[in-house]
C-alpha positions in Angstrom: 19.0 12.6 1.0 17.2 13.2 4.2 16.0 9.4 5.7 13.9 9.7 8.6 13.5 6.9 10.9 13.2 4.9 14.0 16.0 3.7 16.2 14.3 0.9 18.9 16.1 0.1 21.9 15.3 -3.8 22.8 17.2 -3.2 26.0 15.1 -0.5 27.6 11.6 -1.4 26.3 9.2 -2.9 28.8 6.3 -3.3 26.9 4.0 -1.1 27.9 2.4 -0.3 25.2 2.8 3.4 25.5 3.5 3.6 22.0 0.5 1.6 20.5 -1.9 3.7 22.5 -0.5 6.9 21.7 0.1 6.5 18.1 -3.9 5.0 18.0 -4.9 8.4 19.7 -3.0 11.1 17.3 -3.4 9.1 14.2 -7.0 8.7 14.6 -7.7 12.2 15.7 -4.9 13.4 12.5 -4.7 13.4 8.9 -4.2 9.6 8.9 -7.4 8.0 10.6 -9.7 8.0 12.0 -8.4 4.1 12.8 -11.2 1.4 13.2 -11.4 -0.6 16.1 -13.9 -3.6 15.4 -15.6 -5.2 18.9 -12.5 -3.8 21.2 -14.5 -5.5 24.5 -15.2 -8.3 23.0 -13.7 -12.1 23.2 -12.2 -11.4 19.4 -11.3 -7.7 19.2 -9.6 -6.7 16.4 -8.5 -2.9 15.0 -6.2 -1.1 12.5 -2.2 -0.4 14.7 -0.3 1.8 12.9 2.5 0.0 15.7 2.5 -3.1 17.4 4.6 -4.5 20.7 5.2 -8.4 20.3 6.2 -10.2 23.5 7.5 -13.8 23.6 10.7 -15.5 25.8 13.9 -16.9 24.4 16.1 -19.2 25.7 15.6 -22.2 27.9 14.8 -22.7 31.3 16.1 -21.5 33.8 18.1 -19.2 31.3 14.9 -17.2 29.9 14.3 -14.2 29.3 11.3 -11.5 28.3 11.5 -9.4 25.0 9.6 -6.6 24.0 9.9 -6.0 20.4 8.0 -3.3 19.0 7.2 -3.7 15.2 5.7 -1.3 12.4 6.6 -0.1 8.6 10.4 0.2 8.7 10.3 2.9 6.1 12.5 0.8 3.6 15.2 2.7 1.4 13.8 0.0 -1.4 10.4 -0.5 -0.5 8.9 -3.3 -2.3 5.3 -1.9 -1.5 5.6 0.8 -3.6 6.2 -0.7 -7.2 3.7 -2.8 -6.5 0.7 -0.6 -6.2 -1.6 -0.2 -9.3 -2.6 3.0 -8.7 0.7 4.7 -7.0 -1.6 5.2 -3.6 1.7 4.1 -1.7 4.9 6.2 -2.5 8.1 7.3 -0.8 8.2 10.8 -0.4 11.5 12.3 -2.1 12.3 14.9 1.2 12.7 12.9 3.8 12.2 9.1 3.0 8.8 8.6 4.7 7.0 5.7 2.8 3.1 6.6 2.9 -0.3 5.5 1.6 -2.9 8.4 -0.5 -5.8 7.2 0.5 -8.0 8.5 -2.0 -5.5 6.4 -4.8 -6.2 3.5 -2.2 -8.3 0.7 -3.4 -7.5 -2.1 -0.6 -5.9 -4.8 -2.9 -3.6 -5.7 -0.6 -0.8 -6.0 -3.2 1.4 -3.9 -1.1 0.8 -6.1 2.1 1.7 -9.0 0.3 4.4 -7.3 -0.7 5.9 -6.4 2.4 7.9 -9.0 3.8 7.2 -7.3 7.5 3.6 -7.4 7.6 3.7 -3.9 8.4 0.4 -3.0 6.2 -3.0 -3.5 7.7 -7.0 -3.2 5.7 -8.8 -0.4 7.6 -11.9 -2.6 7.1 -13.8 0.5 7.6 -12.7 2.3 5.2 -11.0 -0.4 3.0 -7.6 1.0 2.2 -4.6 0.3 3.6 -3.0 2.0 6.3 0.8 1.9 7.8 3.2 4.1 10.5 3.3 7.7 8.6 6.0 8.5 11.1 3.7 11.3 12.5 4.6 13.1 9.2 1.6 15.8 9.8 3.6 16.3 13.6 7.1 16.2 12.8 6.6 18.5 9.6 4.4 21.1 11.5 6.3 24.0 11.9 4.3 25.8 14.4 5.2 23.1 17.1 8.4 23.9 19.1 11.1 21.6 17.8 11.4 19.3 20.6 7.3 18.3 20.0 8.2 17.2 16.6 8.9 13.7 16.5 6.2 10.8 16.4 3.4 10.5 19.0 5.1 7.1 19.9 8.8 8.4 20.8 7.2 11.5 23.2 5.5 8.5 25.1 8.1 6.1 25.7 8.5 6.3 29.4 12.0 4.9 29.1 13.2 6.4 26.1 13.4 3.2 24.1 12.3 5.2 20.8 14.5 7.8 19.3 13.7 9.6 16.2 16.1 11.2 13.2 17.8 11.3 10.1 20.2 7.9 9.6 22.0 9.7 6.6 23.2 12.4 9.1 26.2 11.1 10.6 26.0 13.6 13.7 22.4 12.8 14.3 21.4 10.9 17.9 20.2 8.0 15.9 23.1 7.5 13.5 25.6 7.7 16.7 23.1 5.0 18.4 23.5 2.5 15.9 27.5 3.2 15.3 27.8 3.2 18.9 25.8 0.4 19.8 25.7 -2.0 17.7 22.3 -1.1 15.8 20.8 -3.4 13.0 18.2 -3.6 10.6 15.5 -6.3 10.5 15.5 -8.7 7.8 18.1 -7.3 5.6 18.5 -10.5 3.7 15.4 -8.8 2.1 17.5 -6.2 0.2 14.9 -3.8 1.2 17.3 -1.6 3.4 14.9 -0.5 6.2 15.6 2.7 7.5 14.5 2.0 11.6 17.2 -0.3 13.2 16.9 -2.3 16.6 19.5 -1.8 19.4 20.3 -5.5 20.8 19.5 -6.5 24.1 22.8 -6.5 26.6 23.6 -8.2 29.4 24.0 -5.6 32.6 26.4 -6.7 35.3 25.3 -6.3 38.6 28.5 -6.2 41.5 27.0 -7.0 45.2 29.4 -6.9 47.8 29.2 -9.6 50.7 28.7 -6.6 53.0 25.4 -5.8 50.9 24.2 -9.3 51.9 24.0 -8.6 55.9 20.9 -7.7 57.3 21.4 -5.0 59.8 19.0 -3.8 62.5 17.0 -0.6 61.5 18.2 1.9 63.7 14.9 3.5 64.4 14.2 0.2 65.8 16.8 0.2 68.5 15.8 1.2 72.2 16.3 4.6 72.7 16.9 6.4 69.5 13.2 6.3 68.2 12.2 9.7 67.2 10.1 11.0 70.0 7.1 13.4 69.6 5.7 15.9 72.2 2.4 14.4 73.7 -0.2 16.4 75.9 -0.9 12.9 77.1 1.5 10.1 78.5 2.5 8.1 75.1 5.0 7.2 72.6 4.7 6.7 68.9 7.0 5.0 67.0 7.3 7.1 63.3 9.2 3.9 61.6 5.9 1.9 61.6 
Protein backbone atom coordinates (compact mmCIF):
# COMPACT_ATOMS: atom_id res chain seq x y z
CA UNK A 1 0.00 0.00 0.00
CA UNK A 2 0.89 3.45 -1.07
CA UNK A 3 2.02 5.66 2.39
CA UNK A 4 2.54 9.15 1.60
CA UNK A 5 4.60 11.17 3.81
CA UNK A 6 6.98 13.72 5.06
CA UNK A 7 10.71 13.31 5.40
CA UNK A 8 12.12 16.59 7.67
CA UNK A 9 15.63 17.33 7.53
CA UNK A 10 16.71 18.90 11.15
CA UNK A 11 20.04 19.66 9.61
CA UNK A 12 19.08 22.08 6.92
CA UNK A 13 16.01 23.78 8.53
CA UNK A 14 16.48 27.38 9.61
CA UNK A 15 13.29 28.20 10.80
CA UNK A 16 11.90 30.37 8.75
CA UNK A 17 8.71 29.58 8.74
CA UNK A 18 8.25 29.22 5.09
CA UNK A 19 6.32 26.33 5.65
CA UNK A 20 3.71 27.62 8.26
CA UNK A 21 2.99 30.54 6.01
CA UNK A 22 2.59 28.75 2.92
CA UNK A 23 0.61 25.92 4.15
CA UNK A 24 -1.81 28.89 6.09
CA UNK A 25 -2.14 30.45 2.51
CA UNK A 26 -3.23 27.26 0.27
CA UNK A 27 -5.13 25.54 2.92
CA UNK A 28 -7.23 28.50 3.65
CA UNK A 29 -7.76 29.44 0.07
CA UNK A 30 -8.34 25.16 -0.66
CA UNK A 31 -10.80 22.55 0.17
CA UNK A 32 -9.44 22.52 3.78
CA UNK A 33 -10.03 26.12 5.25
CA UNK A 34 -10.67 28.71 5.23
CA UNK A 35 -8.28 28.66 8.70
CA UNK A 36 -9.23 31.16 11.45
CA UNK A 37 -6.83 33.39 12.73
CA UNK A 38 -8.21 34.99 16.14
CA UNK A 39 -6.58 38.75 17.08
CA UNK A 40 -3.28 37.96 14.85
CA UNK A 41 -1.93 41.77 15.89
CA UNK A 42 -2.75 41.50 19.05
CA UNK A 43 -0.62 40.82 22.48
CA UNK A 44 -2.39 37.11 22.53
CA UNK A 45 -2.80 36.01 18.91
CA UNK A 46 -3.92 32.80 18.34
CA UNK A 47 -5.03 30.78 14.93
CA UNK A 48 -5.65 27.28 13.48
CA UNK A 49 -1.59 25.76 11.83
CA UNK A 50 -2.09 22.98 9.87
CA UNK A 51 2.10 23.02 10.68
CA UNK A 52 4.12 24.36 13.30
CA UNK A 53 8.15 25.23 13.63
CA UNK A 54 9.26 24.81 17.39
CA UNK A 55 12.61 26.42 18.30
CA UNK A 56 14.48 25.90 21.58
CA UNK A 57 18.60 25.15 22.36
CA UNK A 58 20.13 22.06 23.65
CA UNK A 59 23.06 21.51 25.26
CA UNK A 60 24.99 23.60 27.77
CA UNK A 61 26.94 26.48 27.49
CA UNK A 62 29.23 27.16 25.65
CA UNK A 63 28.30 23.85 23.71
CA UNK A 64 24.72 25.04 22.55
CA UNK A 65 23.10 24.85 19.87
CA UNK A 66 19.74 26.13 17.80
CA UNK A 67 17.09 23.55 16.51
CA UNK A 68 14.35 24.08 14.23
CA UNK A 69 11.93 21.36 14.46
CA UNK A 70 8.99 21.59 12.41
CA UNK A 71 5.92 19.54 13.85
CA UNK A 72 2.36 18.56 12.29
CA UNK A 73 0.09 15.21 11.95
CA UNK A 74 2.58 12.50 11.16
CA UNK A 75 0.08 10.53 9.24
CA UNK A 76 0.40 7.45 11.55
CA UNK A 77 0.26 3.83 9.95
CA UNK A 78 -1.98 3.17 13.38
CA UNK A 79 -3.61 6.24 14.04
CA UNK A 80 -5.07 6.33 17.35
CA UNK A 81 -7.42 9.39 16.21
CA UNK A 82 -9.28 7.47 14.08
CA UNK A 83 -10.97 4.74 16.26
CA UNK A 84 -11.66 7.22 18.46
CA UNK A 85 -14.06 9.41 16.63
CA UNK A 86 -17.81 8.91 17.21
CA UNK A 87 -18.97 9.84 14.04
CA UNK A 88 -15.89 8.45 11.67
CA UNK A 89 -15.26 12.37 10.60
CA UNK A 90 -11.41 11.40 10.89
CA UNK A 91 -10.32 8.36 8.68
CA UNK A 92 -7.25 7.11 6.80
CA UNK A 93 -7.77 7.06 3.36
CA UNK A 94 -7.11 3.38 1.95
CA UNK A 95 -4.91 4.82 -1.44
CA UNK A 96 -2.37 6.51 -0.21
CA UNK A 97 -2.31 6.60 3.70
CA UNK A 98 -3.31 10.31 4.23
CA UNK A 99 -5.14 10.48 7.67
CA UNK A 100 -7.90 13.35 7.20
CA UNK A 101 -10.89 14.97 9.02
CA UNK A 102 -14.78 15.21 6.95
CA UNK A 103 -15.79 18.09 8.26
CA UNK A 104 -19.28 17.89 7.79
CA UNK A 105 -18.98 14.31 10.19
CA UNK A 106 -16.97 16.86 12.47
CA UNK A 107 -18.59 17.76 15.77
CA UNK A 108 -15.36 19.33 17.68
CA UNK A 109 -15.18 16.79 20.58
CA UNK A 110 -11.85 16.77 20.67
CA UNK A 111 -11.67 12.95 21.23
CA UNK A 112 -9.29 12.63 18.49
CA UNK A 113 -6.89 15.46 19.89
CA UNK A 114 -6.76 13.77 23.10
CA UNK A 115 -6.10 11.02 21.29
CA UNK A 116 -3.15 12.00 19.62
CA UNK A 117 -0.19 11.69 21.48
CA UNK A 118 1.51 14.63 19.11
CA UNK A 119 -0.81 17.27 19.62
CA UNK A 120 -1.11 17.50 16.04
CA UNK A 121 -5.11 18.29 16.06
CA UNK A 122 -6.27 21.82 16.58
CA UNK A 123 -10.39 23.29 17.16
CA UNK A 124 -11.00 25.70 14.23
CA UNK A 125 -12.94 27.80 16.90
CA UNK A 126 -14.63 29.30 13.96
CA UNK A 127 -15.99 26.75 12.68
CA UNK A 128 -15.64 24.14 15.61
CA UNK A 129 -14.29 21.10 14.01
CA UNK A 130 -11.11 19.92 14.05
CA UNK A 131 -8.59 20.46 11.56
CA UNK A 132 -4.93 18.75 10.84
CA UNK A 133 -1.99 18.65 7.89
CA UNK A 134 -4.17 16.98 4.81
CA UNK A 135 -0.80 16.66 3.16
CA UNK A 136 -2.04 19.12 0.38
CA UNK A 137 -4.21 16.05 -0.64
CA UNK A 138 -6.51 18.40 -3.06
CA UNK A 139 -2.62 19.46 -4.72
CA UNK A 140 -0.76 16.46 -4.81
CA UNK A 141 -3.88 14.46 -6.23
CA UNK A 142 -4.70 17.17 -8.92
CA UNK A 143 -3.87 15.77 -12.10
CA UNK A 144 -3.99 18.82 -14.16
CA UNK A 145 -0.76 20.20 -12.29
CA UNK A 146 2.59 19.23 -13.87
CA UNK A 147 4.09 16.54 -11.67
CA UNK A 148 6.80 18.41 -10.18
CA UNK A 149 3.86 21.03 -8.57
CA UNK A 150 2.38 18.12 -6.83
CA UNK A 151 3.63 17.82 -3.44
CA UNK A 152 2.41 19.95 -0.38
CA UNK A 153 2.45 23.75 -0.29
CA UNK A 154 5.08 23.47 2.49
CA UNK A 155 7.89 21.28 0.62
CA UNK A 156 7.63 23.84 -2.74
CA UNK A 157 8.55 26.60 -0.11
CA UNK A 158 11.38 25.29 1.76
CA UNK A 159 14.14 27.48 0.70
CA UNK A 160 16.69 24.89 1.67
CA UNK A 161 15.04 21.89 0.82
CA UNK A 162 14.58 20.60 4.40
CA UNK A 163 11.04 18.96 3.29
CA UNK A 164 10.82 16.17 0.88
CA UNK A 165 7.71 14.45 0.01
CA UNK A 166 6.87 10.58 -1.10
CA UNK A 167 5.87 7.16 -0.76
CA UNK A 168 8.03 5.37 2.46
CA UNK A 169 6.69 1.89 1.17
CA UNK A 170 8.54 2.53 -2.20
CA UNK A 171 11.98 1.48 -1.57
CA UNK A 172 13.34 3.51 -4.69
CA UNK A 173 11.52 6.60 -3.67
CA UNK A 174 13.84 9.93 -2.55
CA UNK A 175 12.28 9.66 0.91
CA UNK A 176 12.74 5.96 1.53
CA UNK A 177 16.61 6.28 0.34
CA UNK A 178 16.79 9.50 2.85
CA UNK A 179 15.90 7.66 5.75
CA UNK A 180 18.07 4.33 4.80
CA UNK A 181 20.75 6.58 3.92
CA UNK A 182 20.71 8.85 6.64
CA UNK A 183 19.72 7.69 9.44
CA UNK A 184 15.91 8.78 9.38
CA UNK A 185 13.56 8.13 12.49
CA UNK A 186 10.17 8.39 13.51
CA UNK A 187 9.02 10.51 16.49
CA UNK A 188 7.72 8.83 19.42
CA UNK A 189 7.59 5.37 18.24
CA UNK A 190 7.28 4.02 21.73
CA UNK A 191 3.68 5.08 20.83
CA UNK A 192 3.13 2.04 18.51
CA UNK A 193 1.45 4.44 16.28
CA UNK A 194 4.08 3.98 13.42
CA UNK A 195 4.14 7.56 11.94
CA UNK A 196 4.72 7.74 8.48
CA UNK A 197 6.97 11.40 8.33
CA UNK A 198 10.48 10.69 9.83
CA UNK A 199 13.10 13.32 11.04
CA UNK A 200 16.72 13.39 9.60
CA UNK A 201 19.12 14.02 12.74
CA UNK A 202 21.07 16.90 13.00
CA UNK A 203 25.14 16.23 12.03
CA UNK A 204 28.00 17.70 12.94
CA UNK A 205 29.84 19.34 9.64
CA UNK A 206 33.64 19.61 9.81
CA UNK A 207 35.02 22.59 8.74
CA UNK A 208 39.20 22.22 7.58
CA UNK A 209 40.94 25.91 7.72
CA UNK A 210 44.37 25.95 6.64
CA UNK A 211 46.88 28.30 8.64
CA UNK A 212 47.31 30.00 5.25
CA UNK A 213 43.43 30.91 5.37
CA UNK A 214 44.17 32.70 8.63
CA UNK A 215 46.73 35.55 7.11
CA UNK A 216 45.35 38.64 6.22
CA UNK A 217 46.73 39.76 2.95
CA UNK A 218 46.71 43.32 1.51
CA UNK A 219 43.81 43.79 -1.18
CA UNK A 220 45.57 44.26 -4.17
CA UNK A 221 43.43 46.99 -5.59
CA UNK A 222 44.72 48.79 -2.57
CA UNK A 223 48.36 48.71 -3.50
CA UNK A 224 49.93 51.83 -5.24
CA UNK A 225 49.83 51.59 -8.75
CA UNK A 226 47.54 48.82 -9.76
CA UNK A 227 44.19 50.66 -8.89
CA UNK A 228 41.97 50.43 -11.91
CA UNK A 229 42.18 53.72 -13.51
CA UNK A 230 39.23 55.41 -15.38
CA UNK A 231 39.42 58.06 -18.26
CA UNK A 232 38.65 61.60 -16.81
CA UNK A 233 37.89 64.85 -18.89
CA UNK A 234 39.09 66.44 -15.77
CA UNK A 235 42.41 65.89 -13.69
CA UNK A 236 41.19 62.97 -11.04
CA UNK A 237 41.49 59.50 -9.88
CA UNK A 238 38.77 57.21 -8.46
CA UNK A 239 39.47 54.40 -6.64
CA UNK A 240 36.56 51.47 -7.82
CA UNK A 241 37.52 49.21 -4.62
CA UNK A 242 35.69 51.75 -2.32
Amino acid sequence: MTQLALVIDLNVCVGCHACVTSCKQWNTSGTAGSLVDINPYAAEPNGTFFNRVQTFEVGEFPNTQTVHFPKSCLHCEDPPCVPVCPTGASYKRAADGIVLVDYDKCIGCKYCSWACPYGARELDEERKVMTKCTLCVDRVTDTTLPTSERKPACVLACPSNARLFGDIHDPESSVSRAIAERGGYQLMPEWGTSPSNHYLPRRKTEIRIHAEDLERVDNPLKIDGQLPEHAHRDPGREDFAT
